[in-house]
N, C-alpha and C positions, 0 to 999 in steps of 0.2 A: 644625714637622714635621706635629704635626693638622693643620693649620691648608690645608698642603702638601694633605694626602693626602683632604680631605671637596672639595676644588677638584678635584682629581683624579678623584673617584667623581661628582661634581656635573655633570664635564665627558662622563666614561661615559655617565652616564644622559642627559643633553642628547643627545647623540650616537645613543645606541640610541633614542629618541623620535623624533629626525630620520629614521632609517634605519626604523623602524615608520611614520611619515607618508606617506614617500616609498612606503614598500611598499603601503601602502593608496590612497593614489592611484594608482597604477599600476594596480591589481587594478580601480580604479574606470574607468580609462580604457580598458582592456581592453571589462572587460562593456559598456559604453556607445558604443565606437566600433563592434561590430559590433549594436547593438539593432534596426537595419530588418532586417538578413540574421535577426537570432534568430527577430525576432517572424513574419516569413515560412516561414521554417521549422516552426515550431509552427502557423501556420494549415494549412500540407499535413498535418503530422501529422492535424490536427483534424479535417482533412477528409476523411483515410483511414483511419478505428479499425479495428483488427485484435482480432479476439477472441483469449484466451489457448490458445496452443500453433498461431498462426494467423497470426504475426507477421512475416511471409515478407518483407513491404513495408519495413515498419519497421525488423527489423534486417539487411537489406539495404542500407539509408540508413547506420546506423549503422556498421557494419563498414568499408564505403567509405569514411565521414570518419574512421575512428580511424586506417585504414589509411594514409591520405593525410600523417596526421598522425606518422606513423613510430612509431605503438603495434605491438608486436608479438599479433598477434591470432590469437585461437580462437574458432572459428563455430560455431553448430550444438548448443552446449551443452543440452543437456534439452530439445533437440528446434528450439527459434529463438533461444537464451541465446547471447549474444557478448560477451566478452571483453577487455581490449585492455590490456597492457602497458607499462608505462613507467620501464623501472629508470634511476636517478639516481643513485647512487654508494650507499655507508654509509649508511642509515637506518631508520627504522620504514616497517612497508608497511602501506600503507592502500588500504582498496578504497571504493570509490563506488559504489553502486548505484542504478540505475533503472528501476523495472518498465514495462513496455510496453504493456500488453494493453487495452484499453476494455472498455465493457460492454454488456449488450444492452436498449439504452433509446433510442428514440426522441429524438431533439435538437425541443427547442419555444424553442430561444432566442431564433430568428429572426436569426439573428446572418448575414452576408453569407455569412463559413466556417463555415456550419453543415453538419455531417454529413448527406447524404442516404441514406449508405451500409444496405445491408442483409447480412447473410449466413447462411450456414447451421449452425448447431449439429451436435455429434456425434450426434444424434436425428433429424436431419433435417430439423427445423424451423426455417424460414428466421424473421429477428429483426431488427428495425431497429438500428444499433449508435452507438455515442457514444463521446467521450472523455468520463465524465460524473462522474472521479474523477482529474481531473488529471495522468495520465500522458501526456497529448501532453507537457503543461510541464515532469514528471520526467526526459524523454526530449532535451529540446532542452535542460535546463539541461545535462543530463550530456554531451552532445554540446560548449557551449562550455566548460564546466568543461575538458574532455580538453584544451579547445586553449588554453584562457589558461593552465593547468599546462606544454604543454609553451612554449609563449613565457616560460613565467618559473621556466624551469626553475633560474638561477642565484640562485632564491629559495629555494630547498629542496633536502634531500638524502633520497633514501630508494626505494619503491617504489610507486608510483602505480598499482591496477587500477580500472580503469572497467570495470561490469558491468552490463548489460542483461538484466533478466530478464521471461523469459516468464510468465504465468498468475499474476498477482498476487493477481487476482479471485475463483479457485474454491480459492487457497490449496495452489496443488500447484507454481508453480513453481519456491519458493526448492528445496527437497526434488529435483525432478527434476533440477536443475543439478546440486546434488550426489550424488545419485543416479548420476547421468552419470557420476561421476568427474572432476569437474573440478579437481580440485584435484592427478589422480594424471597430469593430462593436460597439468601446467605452469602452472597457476594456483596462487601460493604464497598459505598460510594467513595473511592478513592480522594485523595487530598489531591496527589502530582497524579496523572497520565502521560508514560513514556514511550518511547518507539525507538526503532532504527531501522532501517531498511537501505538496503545494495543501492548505488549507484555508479555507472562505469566514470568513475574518476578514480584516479592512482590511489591504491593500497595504501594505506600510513598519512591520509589526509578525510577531513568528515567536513560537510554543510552544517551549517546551525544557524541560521540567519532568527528573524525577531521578527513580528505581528505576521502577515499572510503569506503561507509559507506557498498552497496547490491550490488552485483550481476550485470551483462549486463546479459540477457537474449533474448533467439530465443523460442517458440512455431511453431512447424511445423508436419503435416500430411503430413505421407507415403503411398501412396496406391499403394500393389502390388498387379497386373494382373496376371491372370493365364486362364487354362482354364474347367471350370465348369465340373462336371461328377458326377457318380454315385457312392458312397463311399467303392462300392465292386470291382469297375474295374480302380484306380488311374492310373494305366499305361498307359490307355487314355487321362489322363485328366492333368493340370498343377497345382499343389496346390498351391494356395496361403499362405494359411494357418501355409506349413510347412516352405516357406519362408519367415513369416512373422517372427516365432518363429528361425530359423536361424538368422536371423537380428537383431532380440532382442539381441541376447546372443553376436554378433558378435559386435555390437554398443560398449558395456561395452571395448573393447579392444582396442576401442580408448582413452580411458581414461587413461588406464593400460597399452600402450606400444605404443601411440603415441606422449602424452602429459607429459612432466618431472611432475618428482616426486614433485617438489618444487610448481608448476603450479597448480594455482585451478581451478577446474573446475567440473561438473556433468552432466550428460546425465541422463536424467530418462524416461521409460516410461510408461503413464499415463492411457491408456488405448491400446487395441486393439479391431476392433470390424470386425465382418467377418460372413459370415454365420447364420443358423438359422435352420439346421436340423442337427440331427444326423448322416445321410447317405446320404447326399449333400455335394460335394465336390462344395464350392461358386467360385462365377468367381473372386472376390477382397475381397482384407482385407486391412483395415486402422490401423496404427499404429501412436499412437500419442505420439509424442518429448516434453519436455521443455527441455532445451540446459543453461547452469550457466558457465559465464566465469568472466574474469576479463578484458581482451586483444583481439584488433583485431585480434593477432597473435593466439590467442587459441581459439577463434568462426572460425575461416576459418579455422584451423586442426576439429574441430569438421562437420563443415557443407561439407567440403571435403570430411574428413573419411564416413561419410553417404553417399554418393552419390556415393562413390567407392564401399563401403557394396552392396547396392543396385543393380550396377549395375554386379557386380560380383554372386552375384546371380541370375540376372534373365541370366547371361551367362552362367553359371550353370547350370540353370533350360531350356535353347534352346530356350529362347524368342526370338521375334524379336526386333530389338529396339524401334517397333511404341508399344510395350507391359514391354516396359521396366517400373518399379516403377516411377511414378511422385509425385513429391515434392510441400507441397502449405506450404508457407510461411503467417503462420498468424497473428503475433505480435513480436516486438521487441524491446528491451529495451537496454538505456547504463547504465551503473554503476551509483549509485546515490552518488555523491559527496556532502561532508558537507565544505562548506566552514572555514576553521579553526579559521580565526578572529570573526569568526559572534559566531561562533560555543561557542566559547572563552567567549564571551558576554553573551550569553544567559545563560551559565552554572554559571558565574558570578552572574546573577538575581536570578537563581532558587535555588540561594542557602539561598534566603529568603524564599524560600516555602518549599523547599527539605532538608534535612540534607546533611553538604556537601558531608558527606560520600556514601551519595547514591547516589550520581551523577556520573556515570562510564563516563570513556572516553577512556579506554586505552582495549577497547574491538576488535580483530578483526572484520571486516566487516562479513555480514553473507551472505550467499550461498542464498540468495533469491533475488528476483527482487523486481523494483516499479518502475513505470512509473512518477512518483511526479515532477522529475528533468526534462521531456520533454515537461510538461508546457514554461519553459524558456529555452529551452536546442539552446544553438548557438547564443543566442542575444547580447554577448560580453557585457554584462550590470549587471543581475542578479545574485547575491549569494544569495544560499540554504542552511537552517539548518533545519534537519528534528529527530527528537525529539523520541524517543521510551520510553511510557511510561508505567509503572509497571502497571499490573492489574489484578494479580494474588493476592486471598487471604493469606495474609501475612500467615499463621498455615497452611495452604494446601501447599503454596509453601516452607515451613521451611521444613516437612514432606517429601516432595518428594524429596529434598536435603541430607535431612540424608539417605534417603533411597538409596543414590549416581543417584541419575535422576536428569535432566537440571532443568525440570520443573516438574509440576504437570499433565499440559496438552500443548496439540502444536497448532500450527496455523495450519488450515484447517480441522481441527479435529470434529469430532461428538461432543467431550466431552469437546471443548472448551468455557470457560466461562469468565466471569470478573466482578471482585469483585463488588459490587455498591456504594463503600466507594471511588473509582476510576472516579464514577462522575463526583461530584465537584471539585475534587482536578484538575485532569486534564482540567477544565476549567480553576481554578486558575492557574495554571503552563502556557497554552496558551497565557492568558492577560498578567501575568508576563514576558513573553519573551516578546507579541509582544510591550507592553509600551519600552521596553529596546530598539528594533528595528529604534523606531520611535523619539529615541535620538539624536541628531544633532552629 
């Protein structure tokens, strides 16, 4: 009767290995039979960056294939956020997200689809713009991910939402979607929240590490007052200018003798802008913050220490306090956490697509933000596994290694590209996690 009954469980597991192979081959025959349509699709994207809350093109593309593809769809989310539904019977709902938006950086790739595009800022200032953070390829995996789910729709049971969001970049658009009311609007509160997104490491390897994956981030504009003159008589006049560049230098000391050594964190800043003659002493100058913590306790020494900077100079400089520096707070992000079970799972699956060995987990979190987690962030319901996948030319990124560099090239960079062998695989790798998700 043992004997009977370990043949029996022997034949099960034989059986469920079969029906797991078969299902992976298919998911692999899928992403690969459509890869010239994918990878053309991603060079248009590439070729048309849409800055965030500007995505008019883009999810206009998108809403038309999810539509085509019998998702029930809602447009217009937090201003260009869409939507697209796909209930499957009894299940867990999971949503899939893809940010859209590029950035304002000049492409030097040289690439055939290289962006020439330009546009204009909510200031008026026209910007050369890029995909130069991987969202053309966020965009186009999410786009076949929608369509090999519903072709393999008798592989899973549950609710399937594909979400396109706007303004990735200045960290306002997960918030504005919800903000929107998206969720009061027919978008139900998903069980898993997924991601992937480009990173320049070699093609055919992904990140998945466990609890804190990026960064909390602040973005915020400085503007100190002063008072205007003529660039030969300053003794009249209060320069903004020179305590713009005092502030700068003064900011970095918060990092350096406010904040323990052990504590991470970064102050950068990203631009300054002031003036516009050479012998015009201007009345104000803008200094612009992005702020990288991990802890309440390290964003309020950072956003304190600025506001004492600040106000120490213009005490300094015999302001009044109606001419003191004011502060605008424009986007803010908390730390993006990976849930460690789900995380667990997923790394589990991709180890059908991936070599195990590519699958990192044991990486520090990085000094950067994403907004990805404030889709659900607070709902006491929701875990998140957000994916970083390789897309860096395997000989370009081996090359820049030997040569002791991280990578070959960075995120936000002119010279940032991704591979096109990165296509379909990160589609497959998408399906493959979310079939996993959507397992009882």
């Amino acid at each position: 009767m043992i004997n009977k009954i370990l043949i029996s469980f022997a034949a099960m597991l034989l059986a469920g290995n079969t029906l797991q192979a078969q299902r992976t081959q298919k998911v692999h025959q899928l992403a690969y039979a459509d890869s010239a349509y994918m990878v053309e699709m991603y060079k248009d994207l590439h070729q048309n960056p849409e800055l965030g809350f500007m995505e008019v093109r883009t999810s206009a593309i998108i809403a038309k294939r999810l539509k085509a593809l019998g998702y029930e769809l809602i447009t217009g989310i937090g201003k260009t956020g869409v939507v697209g539904i796909l209930k499957n019977g009894d299940g867990p709902v999971v949503m899939y997200r893809a940010d859209m938006d590029c950035n304002s950086v000049k492409e030097i790739t040289g690439l055939a689809y290289a962006s020439t595009k330009t546009m204009k800022k909510d200031d008026g200032t026209e910007v050369p713009v890029m995909h130069a953070c991987g969202h053309d390829a966020h965009v186009t995996w999410l786009l076949q991910v929608a369509k090999m789910m519903e072709k393999m729709k008798s592989e899973w049971k549950g609710t399937l939402i594909v979400l396109a969001q706007p303004a990735e970049e200045p960290m306002t658009g997960a918030k504005a979607m919800v903000n929107d009311k998206m969720y009061e609007k027919g978008v139900p509160v998903p069980d898993y929240l997924f991601g992937l997104h480009t990173t320049p490491i070699a093609t055919g390897s992904v990140k998945n590490g466990y609890g804190e994956r990026a960064a909390g981030s602040d973005q915020l504009d400085v503007t100190f007052y002063g008072i205007g003159g003529h660039g030969s008589m300053p003794e009249v006049s209060k320069d903004p200018v020179v305590m713009a560049c005092n502030a700068v230098m003064r900011y970095q000391t918060i990092i350096s003798r406010s904040i323990a050594a052990q504590d991470a964190a970064v102050l950068t800043v990203g631009a300054i802008h002031g003036g516009g003659d050479n012998n015009v002493i201007p009345a104000s100058v803008v200094v612009k913050l992005n702020l990288r913590w991990f802890t309440e306790k390290t964003r309020t020494i950072l956003l304190d220490g600025i506001k004492q900077i600040n106000e120490g100079i213009a005490v300094a400089n015999g302001l009044s306090k109606e001419m003191y520096p004011s502060v605008l707070m424009k986007g803010s992000v908390y730390p993006q956490v990976n849930d460690t079970a789900t995380a667990t799972r997923v790394n589990k699956a991709l180890a059908t697509v991936i070599a195990p060995d590519n699958i990192i987990t044991n990486t520090l979190p990085i000094m950067g933000s994403e907004d990805f987690n404030h889709l659900v962030l607070g709902n006491g319901k929701t875990v998140c596994d957000y994916v970083w996948v390789g897309t860096a030319y395997p000989e370009t990124y081996a090359k820049a290694v030997s040569e002791g560099k991280r990578a070959p090239f960075y995120n936000h960079n002119g010279n940032y590209q991704v591979d096109l062998a990165a296509i379909p695989l990160g589609a497959e790798i998408g399906v493959t996690a979310l079939l996993e998700l959507f397992k009882k």
